[in-house]
N, C-alpha and C positions, 0 to 999 in steps of 0.2 A: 307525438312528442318523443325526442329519444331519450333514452334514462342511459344518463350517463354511468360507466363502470366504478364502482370506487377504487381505487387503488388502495391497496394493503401495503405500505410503509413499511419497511423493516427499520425496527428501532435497534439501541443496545438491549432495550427489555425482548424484543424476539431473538438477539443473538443468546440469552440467559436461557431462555425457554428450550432453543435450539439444542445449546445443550445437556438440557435436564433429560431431554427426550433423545437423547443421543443421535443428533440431526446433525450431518456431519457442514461445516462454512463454508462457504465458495469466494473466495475475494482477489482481489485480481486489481492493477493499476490500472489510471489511464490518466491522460495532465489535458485533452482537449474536450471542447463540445462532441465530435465528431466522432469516437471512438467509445466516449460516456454512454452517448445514445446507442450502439450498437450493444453493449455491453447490458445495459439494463433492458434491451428485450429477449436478448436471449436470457433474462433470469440472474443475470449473477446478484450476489445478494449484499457482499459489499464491495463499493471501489475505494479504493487508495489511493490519493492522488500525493502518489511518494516523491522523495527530496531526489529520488531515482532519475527526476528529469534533470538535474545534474549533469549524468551521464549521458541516458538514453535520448535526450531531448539538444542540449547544448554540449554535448561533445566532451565534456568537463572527465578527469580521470578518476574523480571523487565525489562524494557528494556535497564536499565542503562548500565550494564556491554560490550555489543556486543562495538569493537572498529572500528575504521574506516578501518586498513585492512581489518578484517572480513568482515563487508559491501562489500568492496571492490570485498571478494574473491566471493561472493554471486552474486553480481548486474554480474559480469563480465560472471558469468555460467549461470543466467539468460539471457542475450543479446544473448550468442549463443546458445540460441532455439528461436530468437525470428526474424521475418522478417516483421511483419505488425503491430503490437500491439506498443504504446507509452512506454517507462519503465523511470519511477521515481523513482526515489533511495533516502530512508532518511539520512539525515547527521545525527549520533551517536550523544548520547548524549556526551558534552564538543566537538563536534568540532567545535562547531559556537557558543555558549553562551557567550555572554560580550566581543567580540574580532571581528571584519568584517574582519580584515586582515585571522587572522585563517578561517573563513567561510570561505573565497573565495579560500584560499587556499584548504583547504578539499574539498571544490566543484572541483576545480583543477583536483585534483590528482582523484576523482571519475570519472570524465569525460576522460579525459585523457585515465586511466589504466581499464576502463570497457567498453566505447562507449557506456554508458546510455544515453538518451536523457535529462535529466531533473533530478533536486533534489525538495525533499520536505522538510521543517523545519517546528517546532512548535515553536508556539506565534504570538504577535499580535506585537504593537507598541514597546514593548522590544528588538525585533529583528528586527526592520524594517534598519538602518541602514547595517545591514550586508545582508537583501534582497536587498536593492538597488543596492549595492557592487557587488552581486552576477550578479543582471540579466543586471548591468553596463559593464563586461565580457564577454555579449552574450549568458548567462546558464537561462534557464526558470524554476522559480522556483514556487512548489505550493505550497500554505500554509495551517496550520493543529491549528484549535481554537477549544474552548470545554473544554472536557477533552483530554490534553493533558500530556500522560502517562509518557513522560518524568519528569514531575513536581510532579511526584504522592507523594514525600513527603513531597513535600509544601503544596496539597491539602489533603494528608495523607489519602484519598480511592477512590473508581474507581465509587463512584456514580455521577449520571445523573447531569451535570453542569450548570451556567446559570438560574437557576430555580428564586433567587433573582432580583430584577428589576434594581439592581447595573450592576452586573457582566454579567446581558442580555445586558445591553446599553454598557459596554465597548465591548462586544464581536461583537455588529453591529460597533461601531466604528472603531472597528481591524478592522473588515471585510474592511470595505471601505478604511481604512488607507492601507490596506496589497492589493487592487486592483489597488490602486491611486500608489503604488510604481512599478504596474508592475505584478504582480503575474498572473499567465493564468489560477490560481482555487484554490478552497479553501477545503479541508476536514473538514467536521463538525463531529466533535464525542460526543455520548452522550448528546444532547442536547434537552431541549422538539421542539415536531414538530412545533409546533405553530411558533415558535421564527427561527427556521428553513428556514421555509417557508417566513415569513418579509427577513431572511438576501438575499435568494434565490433571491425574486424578488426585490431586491433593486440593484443587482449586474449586470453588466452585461457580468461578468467572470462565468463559472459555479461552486455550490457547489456539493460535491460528501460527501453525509452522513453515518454513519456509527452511528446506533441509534440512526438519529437525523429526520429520520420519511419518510414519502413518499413525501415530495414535494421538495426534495432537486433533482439537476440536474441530480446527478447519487447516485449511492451506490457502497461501497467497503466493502469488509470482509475479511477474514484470508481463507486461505485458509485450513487449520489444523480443523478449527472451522467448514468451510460450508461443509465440505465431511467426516466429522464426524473421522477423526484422532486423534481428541483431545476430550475428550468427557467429561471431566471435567466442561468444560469453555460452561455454560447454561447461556448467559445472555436472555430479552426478548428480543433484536433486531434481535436476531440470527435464520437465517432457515438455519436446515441443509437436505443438498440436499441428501444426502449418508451415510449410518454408515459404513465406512473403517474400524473400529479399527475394528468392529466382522468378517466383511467379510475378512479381513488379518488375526485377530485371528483364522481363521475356515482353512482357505486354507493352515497355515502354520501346524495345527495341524494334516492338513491331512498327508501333506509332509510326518512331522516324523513319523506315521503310515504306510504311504507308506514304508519309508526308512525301519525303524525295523523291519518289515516282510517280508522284499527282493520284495516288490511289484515295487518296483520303484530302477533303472532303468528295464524296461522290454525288452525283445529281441527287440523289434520294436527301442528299443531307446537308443541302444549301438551298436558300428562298426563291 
């Protein structure tokens, strides 16, 4: 008889532990089945199936347009690849803004129709009502301060946020406002490391940064961005691990070489 392995689950309660023990997150997007699966055996520990497909996904120039089914049809293909890795799912822009009945409902119907474990929202005290709402339902939810790219025409560009000694002090006071409601973590985006670093050790929820420097509790990236798919999108936070687009560019140009010349399929590889 074979004994099957148990799988070891990463909860929000292992991302706490992680960082009491100063274990640094590993989180990283992905919106398909195919890319979930890949992701959760090399180890990563959470996926994000961010409102990122937006862009990287439909071409979109923002993250405005993607709507809650879309999310929906995304987080839902990402769960089935996934058996160990935590997956958080963003709520769309307009499904929770200015309304907690709405948020909890969208969170609803996300958890529900996908078996995600978790949603993520951006802002700080704006939305703390409809966080309370949310994680009042039993949904863990993590929060996203910085720049958040939902807002990009209030802030009107995608530079490094926080830098003023205004918008540093409300951003530590989110923080704590958005931990004191319950929150199990926080994404930092774009923010100097310095200021990073004070929110990290004031908390004792973990922050997961995303140009917001080395002392935050983990880090997260796009997935299109660190394996070089997208190769546009240079900001300085960015290591890409892989250039995909040339190594796809090369391998499909072979293909059609192959094909036009009757190289491909060869005896070996027809019945």
């Amino acid at each position: 008889m074979s004994v099957q392995k148990e799988i070891k689950k990463v909860t929000t309660n292992t991302l706490l532990r992680m960082k009491a023990k100063g274990e640094k997150i590993a989180m990283i997007t992905a919106y398909d089945y195919s890319f979930a699966k890949i992701f959760e055996e090399a180890g990563i520990d959470v996926i994000l199936v961010g409102d990122s497909a937006s862009n990287v996904m439909a071409g979109h120039e923002t993250t405005l347009p993607i709507t809650l089914d879309q999310m929906i049809y995304h987080a839902s293909s990402v769960i089935r690849g996934v058996e160990r890795s935590l997956v958080v799912v963003d709520l769309p822009f307009g499904s929770y803004q200015g309304n907690s009945k709405e948020a909890l409902h969208s969170t609803i119907r996300i958890m529900k129709e996908t078996g995600a474990h978790s949603i993520k929202l951006e802002g700080g005290e704006e939305v703390l009502e409809s966080i309370k709402r949310i994680i009042s339902a039993g949904v863990p939810v993590m929060g996203h301060l910085g720049l958040t790219p939902q807002s990009i025409y209030k802030f009107g560009t995608y530079t490094v946020r926080a830098k003023e000694e205004a918008e540093a002090e409300k951003l530590k006071q989110d923080a704590r406002l958005l931990q004191e409601a319950g929150c199990f973590a926080i994404v930092l985006e774009k923010i100097p490391a310095q200021l990073a670093r004070e929110v990290s050790e004031s908390l004792s929820i973990p922050t997961i940064g995303i140009g917001a420097g080395r002392f935050c509790d983990g880090q997260v990236l796009v997935m299109h961005d660190m394996l070089g798919i997208n190769t546009e999108f240079k900001p300085r936070f960015l290591r890409q691990y892989l250039n995909l687009n040339e190594q796809v560019n090369q391998a499909v140009k072979q293909y059609i070489t192959d094909v036009k010349s009757a190289d491909f399929p060869s005896e070996h590889e027809q019945y």
